[in-house]
Structure formats: C-alpha cells, structure tokens
C-alpha positions as CSV (number, residue, x, y, z in Angstrom):
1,X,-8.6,-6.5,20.5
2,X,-7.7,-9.3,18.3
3,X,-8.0,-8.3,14.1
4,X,-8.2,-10.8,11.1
5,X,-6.5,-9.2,8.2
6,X,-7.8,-11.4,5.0
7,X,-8.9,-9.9,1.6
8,X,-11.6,-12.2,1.0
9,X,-13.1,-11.4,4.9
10,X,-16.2,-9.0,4.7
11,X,-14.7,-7.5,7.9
12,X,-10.8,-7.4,7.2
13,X,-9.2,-5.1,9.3
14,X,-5.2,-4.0,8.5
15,X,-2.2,-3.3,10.5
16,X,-1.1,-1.0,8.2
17,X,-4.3,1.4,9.4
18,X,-4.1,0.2,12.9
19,X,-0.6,1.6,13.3
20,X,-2.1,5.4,11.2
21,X,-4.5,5.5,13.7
22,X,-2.3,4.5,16.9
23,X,0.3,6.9,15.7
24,X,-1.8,10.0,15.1
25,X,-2.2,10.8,18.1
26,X,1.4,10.1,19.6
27,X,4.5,11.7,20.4
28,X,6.6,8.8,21.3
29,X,7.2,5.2,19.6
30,X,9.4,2.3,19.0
31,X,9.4,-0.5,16.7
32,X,10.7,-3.8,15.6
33,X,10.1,-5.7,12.1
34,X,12.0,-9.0,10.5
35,X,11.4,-8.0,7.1
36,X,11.2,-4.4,5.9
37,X,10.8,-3.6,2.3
38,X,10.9,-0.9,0.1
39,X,6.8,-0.8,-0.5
40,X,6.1,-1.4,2.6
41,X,8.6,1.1,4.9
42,X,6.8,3.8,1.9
43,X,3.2,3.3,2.6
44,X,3.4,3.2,6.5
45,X,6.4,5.8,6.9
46,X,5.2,8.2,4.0
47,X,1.2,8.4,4.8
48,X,0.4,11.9,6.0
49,X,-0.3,10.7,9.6
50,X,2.4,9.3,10.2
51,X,5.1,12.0,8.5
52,X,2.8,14.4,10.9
53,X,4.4,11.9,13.5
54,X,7.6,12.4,12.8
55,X,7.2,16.7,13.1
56,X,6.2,16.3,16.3
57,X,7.4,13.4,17.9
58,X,10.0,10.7,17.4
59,X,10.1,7.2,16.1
60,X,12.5,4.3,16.8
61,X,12.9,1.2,14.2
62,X,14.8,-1.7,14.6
63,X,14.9,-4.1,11.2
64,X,16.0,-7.3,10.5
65,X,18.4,-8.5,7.4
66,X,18.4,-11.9,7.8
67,X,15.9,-12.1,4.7
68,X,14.2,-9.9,2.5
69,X,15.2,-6.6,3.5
70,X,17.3,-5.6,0.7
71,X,19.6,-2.2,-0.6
72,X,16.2,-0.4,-1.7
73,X,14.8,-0.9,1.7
74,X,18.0,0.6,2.6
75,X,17.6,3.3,0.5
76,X,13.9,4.0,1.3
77,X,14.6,4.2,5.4
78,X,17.6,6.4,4.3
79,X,15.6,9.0,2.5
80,X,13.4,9.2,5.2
81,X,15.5,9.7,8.1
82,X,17.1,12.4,6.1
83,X,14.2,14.5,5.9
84,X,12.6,13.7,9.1
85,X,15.8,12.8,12.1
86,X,13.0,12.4,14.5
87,X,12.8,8.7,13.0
88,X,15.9,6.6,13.7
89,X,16.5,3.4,12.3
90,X,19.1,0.5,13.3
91,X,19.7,-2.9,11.7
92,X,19.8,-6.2,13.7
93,X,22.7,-8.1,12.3
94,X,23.6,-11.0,14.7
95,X,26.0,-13.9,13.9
96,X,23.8,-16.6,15.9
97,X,23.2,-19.2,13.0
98,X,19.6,-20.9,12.9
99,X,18.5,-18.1,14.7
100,X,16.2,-15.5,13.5
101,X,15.5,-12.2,14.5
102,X,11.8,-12.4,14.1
103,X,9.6,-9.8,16.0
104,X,6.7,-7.8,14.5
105,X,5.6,-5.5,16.4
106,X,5.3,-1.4,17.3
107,X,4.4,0.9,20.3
108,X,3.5,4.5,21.2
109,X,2.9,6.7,23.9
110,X,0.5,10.1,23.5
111,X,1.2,13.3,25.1
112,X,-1.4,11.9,28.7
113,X,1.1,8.9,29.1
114,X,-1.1,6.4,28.3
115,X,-0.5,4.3,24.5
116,X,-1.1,1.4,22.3
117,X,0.6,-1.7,21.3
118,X,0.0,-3.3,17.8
119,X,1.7,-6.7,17.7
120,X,1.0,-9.8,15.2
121,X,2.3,-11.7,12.0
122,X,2.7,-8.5,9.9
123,X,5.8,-7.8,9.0
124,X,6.9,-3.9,7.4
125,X,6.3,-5.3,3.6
126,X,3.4,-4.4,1.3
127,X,2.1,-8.1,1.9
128,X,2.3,-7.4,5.8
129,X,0.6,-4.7,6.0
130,X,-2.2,-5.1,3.5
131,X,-2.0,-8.5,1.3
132,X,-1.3,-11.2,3.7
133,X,-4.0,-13.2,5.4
134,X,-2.3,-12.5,8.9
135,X,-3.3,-11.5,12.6
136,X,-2.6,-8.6,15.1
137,X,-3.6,-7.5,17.8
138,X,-4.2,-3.4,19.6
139,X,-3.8,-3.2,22.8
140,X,-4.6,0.3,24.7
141,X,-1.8,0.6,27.1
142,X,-2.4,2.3,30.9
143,X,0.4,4.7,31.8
144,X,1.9,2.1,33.9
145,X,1.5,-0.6,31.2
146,X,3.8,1.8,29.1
147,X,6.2,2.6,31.3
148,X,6.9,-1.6,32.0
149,X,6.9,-2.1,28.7
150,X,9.3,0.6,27.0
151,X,11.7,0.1,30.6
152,X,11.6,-3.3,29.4
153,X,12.2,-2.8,25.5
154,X,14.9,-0.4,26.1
155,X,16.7,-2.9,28.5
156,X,16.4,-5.5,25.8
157,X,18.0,-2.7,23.2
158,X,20.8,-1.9,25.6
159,X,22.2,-5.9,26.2
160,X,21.9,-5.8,22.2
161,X,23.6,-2.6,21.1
162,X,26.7,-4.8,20.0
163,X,24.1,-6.1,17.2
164,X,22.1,-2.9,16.7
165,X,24.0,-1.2,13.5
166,X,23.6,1.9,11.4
167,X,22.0,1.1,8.1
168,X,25.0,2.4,6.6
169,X,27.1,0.3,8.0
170,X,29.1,-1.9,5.2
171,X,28.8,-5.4,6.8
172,X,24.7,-4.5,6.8
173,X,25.0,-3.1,3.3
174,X,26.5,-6.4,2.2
175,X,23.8,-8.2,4.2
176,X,20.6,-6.3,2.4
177,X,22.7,-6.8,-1.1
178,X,22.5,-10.7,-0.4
179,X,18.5,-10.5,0.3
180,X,16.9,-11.0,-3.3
181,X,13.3,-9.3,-2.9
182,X,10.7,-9.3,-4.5
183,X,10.5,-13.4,-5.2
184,X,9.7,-14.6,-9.2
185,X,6.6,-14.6,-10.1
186,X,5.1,-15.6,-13.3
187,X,2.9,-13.1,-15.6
188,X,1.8,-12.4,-19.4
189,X,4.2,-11.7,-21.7
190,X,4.6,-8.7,-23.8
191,X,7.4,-7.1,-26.3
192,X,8.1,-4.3,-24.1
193,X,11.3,-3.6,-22.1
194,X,12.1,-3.9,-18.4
195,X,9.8,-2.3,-16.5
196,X,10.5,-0.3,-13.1
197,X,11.8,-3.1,-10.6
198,X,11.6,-5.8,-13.0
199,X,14.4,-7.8,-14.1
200,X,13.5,-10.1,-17.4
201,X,15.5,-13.6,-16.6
202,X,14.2,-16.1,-18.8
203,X,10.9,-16.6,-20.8
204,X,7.6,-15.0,-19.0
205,X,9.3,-15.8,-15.0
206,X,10.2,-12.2,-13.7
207,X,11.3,-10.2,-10.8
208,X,8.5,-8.4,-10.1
209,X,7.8,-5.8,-7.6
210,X,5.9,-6.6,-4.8
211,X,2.2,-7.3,-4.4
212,X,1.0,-5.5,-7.7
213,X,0.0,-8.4,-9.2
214,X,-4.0,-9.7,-9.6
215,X,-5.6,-12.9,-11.2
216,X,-8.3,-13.5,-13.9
217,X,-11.3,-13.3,-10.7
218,X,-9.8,-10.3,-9.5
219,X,-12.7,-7.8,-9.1
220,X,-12.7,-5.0,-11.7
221,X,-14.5,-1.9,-11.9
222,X,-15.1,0.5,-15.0
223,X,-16.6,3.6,-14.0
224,X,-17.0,6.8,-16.2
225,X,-15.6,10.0,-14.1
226,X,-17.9,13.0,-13.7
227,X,-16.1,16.5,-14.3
228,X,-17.2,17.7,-10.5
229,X,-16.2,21.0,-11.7
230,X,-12.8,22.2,-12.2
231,X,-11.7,19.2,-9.8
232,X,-12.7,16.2,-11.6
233,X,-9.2,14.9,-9.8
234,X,-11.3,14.1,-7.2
235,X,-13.2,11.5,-8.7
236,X,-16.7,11.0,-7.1
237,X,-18.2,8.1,-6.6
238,X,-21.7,6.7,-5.4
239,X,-21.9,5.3,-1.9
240,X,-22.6,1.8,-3.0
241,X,-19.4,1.8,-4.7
242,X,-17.6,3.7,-2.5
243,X,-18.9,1.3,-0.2
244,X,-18.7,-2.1,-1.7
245,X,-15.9,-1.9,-4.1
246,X,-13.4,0.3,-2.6
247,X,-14.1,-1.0,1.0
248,X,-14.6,2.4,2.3
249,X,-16.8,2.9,5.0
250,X,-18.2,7.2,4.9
251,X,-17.0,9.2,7.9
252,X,-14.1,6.7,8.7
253,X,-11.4,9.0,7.4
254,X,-8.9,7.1,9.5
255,X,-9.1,4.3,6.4
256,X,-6.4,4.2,3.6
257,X,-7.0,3.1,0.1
258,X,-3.9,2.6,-1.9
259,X,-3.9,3.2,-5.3
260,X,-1.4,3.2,-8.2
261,X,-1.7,4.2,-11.6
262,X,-0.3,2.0,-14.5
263,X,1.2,4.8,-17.0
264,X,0.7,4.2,-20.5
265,X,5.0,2.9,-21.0
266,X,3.7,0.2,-18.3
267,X,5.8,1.5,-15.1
268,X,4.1,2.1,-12.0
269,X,3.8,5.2,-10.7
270,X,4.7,6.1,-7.1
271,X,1.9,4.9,-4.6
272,X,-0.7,7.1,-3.7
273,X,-1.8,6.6,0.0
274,X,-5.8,8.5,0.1
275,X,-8.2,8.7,3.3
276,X,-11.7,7.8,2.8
277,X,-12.9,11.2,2.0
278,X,-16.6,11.3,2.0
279,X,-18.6,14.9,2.7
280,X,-21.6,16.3,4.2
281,X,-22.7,16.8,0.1
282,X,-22.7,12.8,0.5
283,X,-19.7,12.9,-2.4
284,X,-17.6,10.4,-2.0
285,X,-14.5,10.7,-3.3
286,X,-10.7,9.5,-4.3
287,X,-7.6,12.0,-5.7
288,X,-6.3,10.0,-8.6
289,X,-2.4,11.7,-9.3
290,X,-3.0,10.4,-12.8
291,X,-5.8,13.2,-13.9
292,X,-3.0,16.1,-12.8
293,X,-2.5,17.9,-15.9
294,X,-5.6,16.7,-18.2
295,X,-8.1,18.9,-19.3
296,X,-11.6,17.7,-18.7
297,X,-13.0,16.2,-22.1
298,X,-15.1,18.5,-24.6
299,X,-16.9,15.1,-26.2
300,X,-17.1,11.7,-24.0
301,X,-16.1,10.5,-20.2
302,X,-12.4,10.2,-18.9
303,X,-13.6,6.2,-17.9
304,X,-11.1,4.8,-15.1
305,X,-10.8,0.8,-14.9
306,X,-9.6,0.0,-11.3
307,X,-8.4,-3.6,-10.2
308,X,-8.6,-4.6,-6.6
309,X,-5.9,-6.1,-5.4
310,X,-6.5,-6.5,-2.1
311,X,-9.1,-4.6,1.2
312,X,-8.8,-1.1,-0.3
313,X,-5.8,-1.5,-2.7
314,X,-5.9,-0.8,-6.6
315,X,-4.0,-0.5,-9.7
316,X,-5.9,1.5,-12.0
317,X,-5.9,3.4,-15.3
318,X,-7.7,6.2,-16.9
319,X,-8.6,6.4,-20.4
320,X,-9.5,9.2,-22.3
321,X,-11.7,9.7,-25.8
322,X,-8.0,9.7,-27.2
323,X,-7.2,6.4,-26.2
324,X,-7.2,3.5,-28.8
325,X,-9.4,1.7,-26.3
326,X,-11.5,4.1,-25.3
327,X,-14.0,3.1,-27.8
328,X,-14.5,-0.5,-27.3
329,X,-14.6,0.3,-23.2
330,X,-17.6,2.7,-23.7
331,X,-18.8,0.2,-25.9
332,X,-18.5,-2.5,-23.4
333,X,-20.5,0.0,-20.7
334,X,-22.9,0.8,-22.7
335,X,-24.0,-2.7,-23.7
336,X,-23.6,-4.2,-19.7
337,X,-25.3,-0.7,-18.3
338,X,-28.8,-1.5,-16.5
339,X,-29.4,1.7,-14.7
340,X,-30.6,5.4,-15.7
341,X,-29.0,6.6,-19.0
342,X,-29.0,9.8,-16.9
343,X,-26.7,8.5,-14.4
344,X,-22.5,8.0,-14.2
345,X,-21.9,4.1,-15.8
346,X,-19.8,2.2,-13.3
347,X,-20.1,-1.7,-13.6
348,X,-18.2,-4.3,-11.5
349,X,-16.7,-7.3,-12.9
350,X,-13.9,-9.2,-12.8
351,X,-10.7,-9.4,-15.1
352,X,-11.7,-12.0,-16.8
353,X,-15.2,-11.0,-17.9
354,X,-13.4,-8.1,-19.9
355,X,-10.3,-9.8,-20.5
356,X,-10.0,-8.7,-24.4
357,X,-9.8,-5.2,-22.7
358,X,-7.4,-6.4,-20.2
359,X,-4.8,-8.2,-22.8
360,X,-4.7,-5.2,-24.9
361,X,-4.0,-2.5,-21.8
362,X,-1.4,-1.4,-19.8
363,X,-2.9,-3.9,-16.9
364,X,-1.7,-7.1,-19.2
365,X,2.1,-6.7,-17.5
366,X,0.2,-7.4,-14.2
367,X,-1.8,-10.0,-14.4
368,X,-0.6,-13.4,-12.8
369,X,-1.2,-16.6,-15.1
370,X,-2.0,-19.3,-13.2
C-alpha cells in the first residue's frame, strides 16, 4: 500500500506511525537509514510501542554518517542501547567517494512468521518521519517473503561488515562531529540567551533544532482547559477539535500526536509522544507534561495556545490567571467566541491573526520570518 505523507493533505498518512503499528506486534526487525538525528531516533525509538519492542524482541539499525547524523545522534542511539541491548546499532562508514549510502527503509517479523516492510523517502529525522512531504510504502510480508528478504539483507550485511562500525568507534565519532545538523534557519529576534540546541552566530540567522519551527499561517488554536476532575492533565477536548485540529481520528489509538511545551525561559521541553486517546464517555483527550505540578485555578481557565506544526504535531503553552498575558488572551476569546457562554472557548486561527499575542510569548523564538 502506497502512503502520501504531506501536511497540507486531508489524508496524510506518516512513516513514523506506520513503523508503531508494524512494530507492535513484532518480535524481530532490522533497519537501515541515511540520516538519523537526534529528534527523530527519540520519537520512533522512545514511543511506548516501540520501547515494548525492544522488551520482547530485538531490533537491528544500520545508519549512515555521510551527512547529517551528528555526535547527539550518537549520543541519543547510545542511551538507548544502554537501557534496552535488544536494539543494536552499527554505522556505515565507507571510503567510496561520490557514493552515498542512502537506503530508508525497516522490516519485522511477528511471532506467526509472517511481517511487514515499510520502505520510502523517510529518512530517521524529525522531518522524515513527520514534516517532509515524502512517500512510503507497507508491504505485509508472507512467511516466505520474509524469509527471502532478511536471507537476503543479512547476506548484504555480511559482504559489508568491513564498513559496518560500532558507533563508538573514533573514525565514526569524528565522522558524526563533521555533520553540522540542524541547518540555519532564520527567526525573530529576542534579548534572551542561547536557547537549548541553539547556537546564536550572527544577527537573527541561528542554529536551530530541528522542525520546531512554524510560519505567520500556521494554524493556531486557543482553547480554555476544563478541570476534568483532579486530572485536568488530561486535557479534554470536543470531537470536532479533536478531530479537525489535532488530526485525530477517535478509536484509532494506533495515531501519535507529538507535542512539546515551550517553558516560560524559552527552552523546549523533552517531546511528548501521546496516542489518540478517546473513550466510551466520548472525552477526547491529550496528557500535556506541562500541567504536572499546577493546581487547578480557584478564579479563571488554565487556556493552552497550541501551534500546528505539521499532521498531528504541536508546540504549545499553557497560561494561567498568573500569567501577564493571560488577560488579554481571555480577552481575545471572549470577544472572537460565537458559541454557548456555557461551553469550553476554543477558537482556531492562525498565528498571524493573534500575532500581538504571539510576539509577546514564549512562541516568538519559533516563529520563521519569511
């Protein structure tokens, strides 16, 4: 079956759920990737499926050096291989110049025989797996299919073992140090320092980390959270905008939406990788890490202002009665509101509708001026 994976196509598929879904139900795999970086090895390797993978099964990666992957890639892989040895990982570092190693693809066989092949342009980076316009393709693989194909892939890995390294190897360490990754990009500037995996070089042109960036038409959604209890963590949303904004579609758990809070220094925190949860109480809902710890508010609305980035991946913010803000958001929602005054106020927009909001917040670091 052939996939399109394209933000702005109403039925984007990604690789990066296609290989979740392959993998949960497998014990064995194997895979191959030009380009491997450090946000991409994180939200494929470190999603709950796939770490559920590596308990019970095992997992062989081969990576390319010749661009992008770079010491935190490195780095990344090595953490994980530490804590799970079912997964090992080897570097291709050939001498052939004008040659490069170049496949994209991965495997795996379930506990019957049988398997899957996912193979296309996606390589194992953030813009890969979820960004890039790009295509792949899932194959379901007979027992014999699997068989000729890991005979042949493991024939192929044998005449290469003189190129096949350890990650730690020195001459692949000095490689990854040469690969420069992420590429400049240009965004608003602001009188702050360096922020985690940015490097300020000369004027508003950065080194910014990859693919959480967005654009004045970015589509932006400011939503009031309901306290849902003692949980109000679990933010609940209605199914239209469940639906329609964050691409979910309900009893499709197998779906991933990426999200990542801005923290009020500007840093990024760690990526949070959540399934689709929706209920037979028809709640649909999203953990956000960044309501750990806060109370639920005596007077006002936490309100969250999310900023899709790409098919079901966000940066987002919460901002509470505290926050200097706060006002002129609820402001803002209270004017645009067109529904019930009895119902939760969440409006869609895009960044540039509310940019006064946006050039004052946390989200200014990340938007892209064109």
């Amino acid at each position: 079956m052939l996939y399109i994976q394209d933000p702005f196509f109403y039925a984007s598929s990604t690789v990066h759920e296609a290989l979740i879904q392959s993998c949960s139900t497998s014990i064995t795999g194997f895979g191959a990737y030009a380009f491997a970086s450090k946000s991409g090895i994180d939200i494929l390797l470190k999603d709950q499926e796939f770490d559920s993978f590596l308990e019970r099964g095992n997992y062989s990666l081969v990576i390319g050096i010749d661009e992008i992957t770079n010491l935190a890639s490195l780095q990344a892989l090595n953490e994980i291989v530490e804590a799970r040895p079912n997964l090992t990982v080897h570097a291709f570092n050939h001498n052939n110049k004008g040659s490069l190693f170049h496949p994209k693809l991965s495997f795996f066989r379930n506990e019957v025989g049988t398997g899957s092949l996912i193979v296309g342009s996606c390589n194992l980076t953030l813009g890969g797996l979820r960004r890039n316009r790009e295509a792949f393709s899932v194959i379901d693989l007979s027992e014999d299919e699997y068989i000729r194909i890991e005979t042949s892939w493991l024939s192929w890995l044998a005449e290469s073992s003189t190129f096949l390294k350890n990650i730690n190897d020195e001459n692949v360490i000095n490689k990854a140090r040469e690969n420069i990754y992420p590429r400049k990009v240009r965004i608003t500037p602001i009188e702050t320092e360096a922020v985690e995996e940015i490097i300020v070089e000369t004027g508003d042109i950065i080194v910014q980390e990859e693919g959480w960036q967005f654009y004045d038409d970015s589509e932006v959604l400011v939503a009031e959270i309901p306290r849902s209890g003692n949980r109000w963590k679990q933010a609940n949303f209605d199914i239209l905008t469940f639906q329609n904004f964050f691409g979910a579609t309900p009893g499709d758990n197998s779906q991933r939406v990426l999200l990542r809070n801005i923290e009020d220094d500007f840093t990024l925190s760690s990526i949070e990788i959540r399934p689709s949860v929706s209920v037979i109480s028809q709640n649909y809902r999203f953990e956000l890490d960044a309501a750990s710890g806060l109370m639920y508010p005596v007077n006002g609305k936490p309100v969250g202002i999310f900023i899709k980035l790409t098919t079901r991946m966000f940066l987002y913010h919460l901002f509470m009665p505290n926050h200097p803000l706060y006002d002129e958001i609820t402001n803002w929602l209270n004017v645009s509101w067109t529904g019930r005054n009895d119902r939760m106020k969440r409006i869609v927009t895009s960044a540039s509708e509310i940019n006064n909001i946006i050039s004052q917040s946390v989200f200014s670091r990340y938007m892209i001026q064109v």
